[in-house]
N, C-alpha and C positions, 0 to 999 in steps of 0.2 A: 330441577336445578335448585341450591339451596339457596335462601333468601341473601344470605350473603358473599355469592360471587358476583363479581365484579369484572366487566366483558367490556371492551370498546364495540356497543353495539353498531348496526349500521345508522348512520346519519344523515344517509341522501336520500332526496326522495325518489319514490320506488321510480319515479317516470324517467328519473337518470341513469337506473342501473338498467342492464342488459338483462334480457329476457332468458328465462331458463333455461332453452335450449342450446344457449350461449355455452354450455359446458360441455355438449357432446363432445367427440373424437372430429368430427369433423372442422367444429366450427375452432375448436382448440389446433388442430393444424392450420389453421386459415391464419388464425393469428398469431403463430409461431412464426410463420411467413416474412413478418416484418423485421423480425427480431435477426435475420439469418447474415443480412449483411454486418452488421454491429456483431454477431458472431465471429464470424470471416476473420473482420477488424482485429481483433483481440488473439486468435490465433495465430494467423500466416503470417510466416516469414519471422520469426522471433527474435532473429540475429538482424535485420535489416534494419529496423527501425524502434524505438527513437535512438537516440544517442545512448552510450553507455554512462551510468551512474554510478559515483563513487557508492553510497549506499551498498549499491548491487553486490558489491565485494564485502561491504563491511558484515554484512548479516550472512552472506554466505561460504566465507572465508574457513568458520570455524567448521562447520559441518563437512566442507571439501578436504580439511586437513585431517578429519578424524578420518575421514573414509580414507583415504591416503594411508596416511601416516601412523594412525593411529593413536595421534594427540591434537587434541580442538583446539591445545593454546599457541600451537604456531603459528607464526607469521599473519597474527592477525591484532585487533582492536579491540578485542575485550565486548562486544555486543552479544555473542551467547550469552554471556549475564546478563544481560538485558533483555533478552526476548528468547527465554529457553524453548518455550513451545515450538515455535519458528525451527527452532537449531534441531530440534528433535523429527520434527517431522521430515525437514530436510534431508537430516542425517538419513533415514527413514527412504528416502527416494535415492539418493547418491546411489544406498549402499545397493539397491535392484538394480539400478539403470546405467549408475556410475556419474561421477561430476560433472556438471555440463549447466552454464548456463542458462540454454536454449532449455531444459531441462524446467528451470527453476522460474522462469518467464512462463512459459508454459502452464505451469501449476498457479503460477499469479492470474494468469488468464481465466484459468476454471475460478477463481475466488470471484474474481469478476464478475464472472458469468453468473455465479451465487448470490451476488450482491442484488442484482438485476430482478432474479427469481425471487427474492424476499421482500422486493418492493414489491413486486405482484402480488406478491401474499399480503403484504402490509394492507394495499391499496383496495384489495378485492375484501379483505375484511374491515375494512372501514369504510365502505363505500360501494363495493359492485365491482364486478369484473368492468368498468370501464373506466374506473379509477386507476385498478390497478390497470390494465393494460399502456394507457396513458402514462401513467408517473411511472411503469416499467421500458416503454421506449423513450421517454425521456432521459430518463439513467444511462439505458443501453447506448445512446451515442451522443453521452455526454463528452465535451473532449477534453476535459481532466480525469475524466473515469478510466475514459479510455486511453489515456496517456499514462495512467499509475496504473492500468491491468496491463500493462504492456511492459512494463519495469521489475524487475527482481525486488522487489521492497515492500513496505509490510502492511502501506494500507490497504489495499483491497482484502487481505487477510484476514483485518482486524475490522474492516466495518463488514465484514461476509457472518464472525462473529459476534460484532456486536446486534446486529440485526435480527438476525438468529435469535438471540439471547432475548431479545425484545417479543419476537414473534411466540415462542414460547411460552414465556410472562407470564402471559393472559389466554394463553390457551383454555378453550370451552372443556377441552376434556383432560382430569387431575391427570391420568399417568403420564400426560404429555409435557404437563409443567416440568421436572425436572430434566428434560433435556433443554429446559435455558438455563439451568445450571454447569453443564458440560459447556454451552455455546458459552455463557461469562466468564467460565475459568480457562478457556481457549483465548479468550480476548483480551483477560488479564497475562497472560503467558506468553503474547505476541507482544503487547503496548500498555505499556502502564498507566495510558490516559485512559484508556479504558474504564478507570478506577470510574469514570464521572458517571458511566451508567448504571452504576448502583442507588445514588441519590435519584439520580432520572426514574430508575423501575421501581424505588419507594414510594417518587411523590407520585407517581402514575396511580400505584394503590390504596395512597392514604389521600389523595387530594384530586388530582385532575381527573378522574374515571368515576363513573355513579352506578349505584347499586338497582339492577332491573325492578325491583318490588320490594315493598319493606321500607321499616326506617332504614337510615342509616348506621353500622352497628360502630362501637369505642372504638378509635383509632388502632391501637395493636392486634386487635381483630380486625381488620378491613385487609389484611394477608390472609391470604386463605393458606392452609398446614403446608400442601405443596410447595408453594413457594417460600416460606421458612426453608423448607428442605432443599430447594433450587439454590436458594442464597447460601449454605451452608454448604452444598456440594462446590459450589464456584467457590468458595474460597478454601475451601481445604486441598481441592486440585491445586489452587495459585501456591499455597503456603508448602506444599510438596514439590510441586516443578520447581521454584524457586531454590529451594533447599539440597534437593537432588543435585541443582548446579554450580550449587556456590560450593560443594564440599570438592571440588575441581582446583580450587586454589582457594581462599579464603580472603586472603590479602588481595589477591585482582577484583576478587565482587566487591567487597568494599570498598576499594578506588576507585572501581567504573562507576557505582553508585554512586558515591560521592562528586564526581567529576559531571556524571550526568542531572545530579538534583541540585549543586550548587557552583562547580563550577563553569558554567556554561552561564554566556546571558546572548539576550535580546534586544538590541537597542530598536528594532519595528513597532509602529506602534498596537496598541491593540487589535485595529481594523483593518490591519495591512493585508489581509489576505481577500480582503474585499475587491481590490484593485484587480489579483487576478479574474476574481470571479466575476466580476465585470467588463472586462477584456473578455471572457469568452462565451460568455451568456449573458447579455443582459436582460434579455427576453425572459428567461426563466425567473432570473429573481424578480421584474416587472410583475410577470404572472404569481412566482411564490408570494410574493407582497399581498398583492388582490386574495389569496387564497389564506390568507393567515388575517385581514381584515376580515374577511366574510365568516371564516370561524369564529373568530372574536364576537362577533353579531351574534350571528347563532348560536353558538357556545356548543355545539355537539361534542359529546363526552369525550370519543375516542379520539378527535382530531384535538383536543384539549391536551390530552397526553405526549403527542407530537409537539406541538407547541413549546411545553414545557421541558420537554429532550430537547429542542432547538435553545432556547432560552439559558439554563441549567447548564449546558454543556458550553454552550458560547460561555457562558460566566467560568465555569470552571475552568478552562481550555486556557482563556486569557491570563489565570494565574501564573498557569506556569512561566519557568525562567527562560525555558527554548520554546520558540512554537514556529516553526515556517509552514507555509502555505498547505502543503500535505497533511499537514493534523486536522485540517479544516475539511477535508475530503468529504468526511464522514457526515457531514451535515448536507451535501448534495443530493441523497435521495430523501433526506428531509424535507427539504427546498422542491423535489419530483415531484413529491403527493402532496404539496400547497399546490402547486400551479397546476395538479391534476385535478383537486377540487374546487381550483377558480374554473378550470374549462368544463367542466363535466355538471358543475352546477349553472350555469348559464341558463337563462328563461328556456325550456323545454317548448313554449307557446312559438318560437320565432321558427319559423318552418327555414330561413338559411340558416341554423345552427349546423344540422345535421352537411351541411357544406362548409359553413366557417372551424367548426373545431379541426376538422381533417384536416385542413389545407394550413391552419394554426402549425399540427403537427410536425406536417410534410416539412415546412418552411424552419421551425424550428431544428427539424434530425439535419437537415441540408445544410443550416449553414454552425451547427456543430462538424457535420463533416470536411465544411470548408476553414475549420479553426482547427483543425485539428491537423490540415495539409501542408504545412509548412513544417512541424515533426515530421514528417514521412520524408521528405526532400532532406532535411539535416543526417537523418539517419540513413539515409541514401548515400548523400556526399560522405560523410563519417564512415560508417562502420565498412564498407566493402573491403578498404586496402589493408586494419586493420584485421579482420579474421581470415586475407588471407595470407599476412604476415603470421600471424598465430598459428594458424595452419599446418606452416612452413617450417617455423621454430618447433611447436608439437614433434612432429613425424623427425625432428633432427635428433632430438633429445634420446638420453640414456633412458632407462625406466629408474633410477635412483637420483638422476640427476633435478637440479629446478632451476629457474629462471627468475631474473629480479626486473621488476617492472612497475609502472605505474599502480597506483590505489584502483582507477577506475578500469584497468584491465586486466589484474591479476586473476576475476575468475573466471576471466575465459583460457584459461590452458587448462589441457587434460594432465598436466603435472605440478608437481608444488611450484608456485609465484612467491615471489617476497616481493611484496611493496616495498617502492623506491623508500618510503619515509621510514621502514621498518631499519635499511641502511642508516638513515641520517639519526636516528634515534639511541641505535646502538649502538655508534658514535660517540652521542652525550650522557651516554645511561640515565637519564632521568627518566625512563620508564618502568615501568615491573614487566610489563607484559612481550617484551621479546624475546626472541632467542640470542646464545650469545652469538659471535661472528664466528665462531671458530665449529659450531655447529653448522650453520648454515652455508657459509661462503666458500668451502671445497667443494659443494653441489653444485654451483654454478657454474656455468660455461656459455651462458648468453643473456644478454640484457637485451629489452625491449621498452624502447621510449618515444613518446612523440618529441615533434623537433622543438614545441614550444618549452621542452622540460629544460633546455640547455641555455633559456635567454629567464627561468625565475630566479627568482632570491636565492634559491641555495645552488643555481649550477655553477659555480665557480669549484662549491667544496663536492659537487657530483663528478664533475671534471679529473679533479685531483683524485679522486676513489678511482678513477676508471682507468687514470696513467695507472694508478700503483699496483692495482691487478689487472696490468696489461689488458684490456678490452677494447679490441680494434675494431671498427664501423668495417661491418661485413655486407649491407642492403641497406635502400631506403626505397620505401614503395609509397608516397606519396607522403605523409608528414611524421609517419609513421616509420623509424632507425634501429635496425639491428645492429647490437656490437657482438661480438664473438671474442671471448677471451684468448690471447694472442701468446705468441713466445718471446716480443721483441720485451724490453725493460721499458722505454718509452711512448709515449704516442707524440706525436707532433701535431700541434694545434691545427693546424691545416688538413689534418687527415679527417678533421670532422666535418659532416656535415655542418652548411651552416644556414642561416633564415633570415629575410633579409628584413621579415616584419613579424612582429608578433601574431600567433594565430589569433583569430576570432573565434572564442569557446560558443557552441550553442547556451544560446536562452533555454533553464530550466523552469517553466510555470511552476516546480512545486518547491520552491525555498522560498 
């Protein structure tokens, strides 16, 4: 090896890592074992649970309408600009399997399960397979992990990539390094915060990582060639995806961009994503804490690196003008392999170790999965009456025909949806990005709403749309209203359903 690479060696002592034969087939199924229920979790039942997310539609709206339609810019929000990678892979699945949520949930599940697997890798190269194994079932049934692997939207995605991208990095063997070039320009092309792990994988190599023998060599050398060449592949993928998608309209990615880098704010304060992370673990970051103090002590090179990805990114993360709770995600297996290296470095001398760490674990995956129980009951009550009103309406429809509905359930039909707002917008034209009405509204022949859309702000002028294209209330299956476009010239206010309280929307942990 050359005197000038640079490796997050291992930093624990050997008395803490697991003994060699820890790697066989055997023992490697033994400890798959744990990981199976936290699997289960993240696949079964797709549609049942949690609640559906406006998100879910906005990122998958475009890729449903191409494969449809054959154009990504209907009836949707402008987010293919934003996360072309996403759009394309998407596209990419629709066009084998065909549109489907359950589909696109699914595939979020494997990122998940990806996430999971990179911590092990993280955790076993800076410390021993008991590092990793630990800050790996710590991950596996965290209950934000597992509440964003469970949702059609982009973080698990994007921290599956940026982890990746990290693991690579510093790979022992050059031909390996440039596929962290492919994972950073995957992560740049999903989430543009991503940007922050560029500075993170510089200072990793110019500052927090030390060289096994030798001096130290000039700073611009302290990259070894590969990873120039990593860095240069990630961003020439970014600067192409980008480019391939703005030449779709040129006028909408400049407006999404615009709207998304300056006009959007935040009035939360920097730390606010702290509150959830404390609501559902506090145990983790108690232990992440201890484990980011005892590095500090000891200063072991490769957990130095981590540190300052934690650090770095929290900095940079907070600049931005939008930031809810889900951008934060990505620092969770950060927070894993602290509190893996607070438990796994504990005195080796205490003969109850070898019973207190287990039962640490036990205790902690338990009462993740009791935080995580109150999503599964929400999307129980929720989503039943809805898919199988969708259902219902599907198998009704023309094959030319679409349906106008809410943001947060337009991408469950297997035929084009127009969000409710795509109506009220093209109303006021002050957007670029829809269709006119005269394109889309002889499609129609059924709306689909929940009951609490008739008591917001705009159902007075939703009301008024529905007399003047005749749309008569055909079903209601619990809060969930089909209208059926009718032949009379009127509706009379009493033909509608009505509600005699406002619903209560589920609690979203990631805003």
């Amino acid at each position: 090896m050359p005197a000038t690479t640079m490796l997050p060696f291992r930093v624990v002592p050997r008395s803490t890592t697991a003994p060699d034969s820890a790697s066989n087939a055997s023992a490697g199924l033994w400890m798959l074992l744990p990981f199976i229920p936290a699997l289960i979790l993240r696949f079964v039942l797709p549609l049942d649970f949690p609640v559906f997310a406006t998100d879910e539609t906005f990122f998958n709206q475009s890729a449903k309408m191409q494969v449809l339609e054959g154009n990504p810019l209907l009836y949707q929000f402008g987010q293919l600009f934003l996360t072309p990678g996403h759009h394309f892979l998407t596209v990419a699945l629709y066009s084998l399997f065909g549109p489907s949520l359950s589909l696109s949930r699914t595939m979020v599940a494997l990122f998940g399960a990806g996430v999971v697997l990179f911590v092990y890798l993280w955790g076993r190269r800076l410390g021993g397979v008991r590092i990793g194994f630990t800050a790996a079932l710590l991950s596996a049934y965290n209950a934000l992990l597992v509440y964003s692997s469970r949702l059609a939207t982009l973080e698990p995605e994007v921290m599956f990539y940026m982890l990746g991208a990290a693991y690579f990095w510093f790979h022992e063997n050059p031909r390996r390094v440039p596929l962290s070039g492919l994972f950073l320009g995957a992560a740049l092309l999903v989430k543009a915060y991503s940007l922050l792990l560029i500075p993170v994988l510089l200072a990793g190599s110019l500052f927090a990582l030390h060289q096994p023998r030798g001096a130290a060599p000039p700073w611009m050398k302290r990259l070894r060639p590969e990873q120039w060449i990593s860095l240069g592949l990630g961003l020439g993928m970014t600067l192409a995806g980008y480019y391939m998608i703005s030449i779709l309209d040129r006028a909408q990615f400049m407006a999404i961009w615009e709207e998304h880098s300056w006009g959007r704010t935040d009035r939360r304060h920097l730390l606010h994503f702290t509150r959830a992370f404390w609501r559902h673990f506090p145990d983790l970051m108690l232990l992440s804490a201890a484990g980011v103090v005892l590095a500090c002590k000891r200063r072991p090179a490769g957990w130095r690196f981590l540190l300052a990805w934690l650090i770095l990114g929290l900095g940079l993360l907070s600049l931005q003008i939008y930031r809810p709770t889900r951008y934060y995600l990505q620092f969770i297996p950060l927070l894993a392999l602290f509190a893996a290296y607070a438990l796994q470095a504990w005195p080796p001398k205490w003969d109850w170790r070898r019973v207190f760490v287990p039962a640490v674990l036990v205790l902690m995956c338990l009462h993740q999965l009791w935080r995580f129980y109150p999503y599964y009951l929400d999307g129980r009550k929720h989503n039943g009456a809805l898919i199988q009103t969708v259902q219902r309406v599907d198998d009704q429809m023309g094959p030319v025909e679409a349906v106008i509905t809410t943001i947060d359930d337009a991408i469950l039909f297997r035929h084009p949806a127009i969000p409710i707002n795509c109506v009220w917008h093209a109303k006021s034209r002050n957007r670029l990005f829809y269709p006119r009405e005269a394109d889309w509204l002889p499609r129609t022949r059924f709306m689909v709403l929940k009951s609490e859309n008739l008591q917001c702000g705009k159902s007075l002028e939703l009301m008024d749309f529905m007399r003047s294209e005749r749309f008569l209330p055909q079903e209601q299956r619990g809060n969930v209203l089909v209208f059926v476009r009718g032949a009379s010239d009127t509706m009379a206010d009493n033909r509608l359903p009505t509600q005699t309280a406002r619903a209560v929307l589920p609690y979203n942990p990631l805003e």
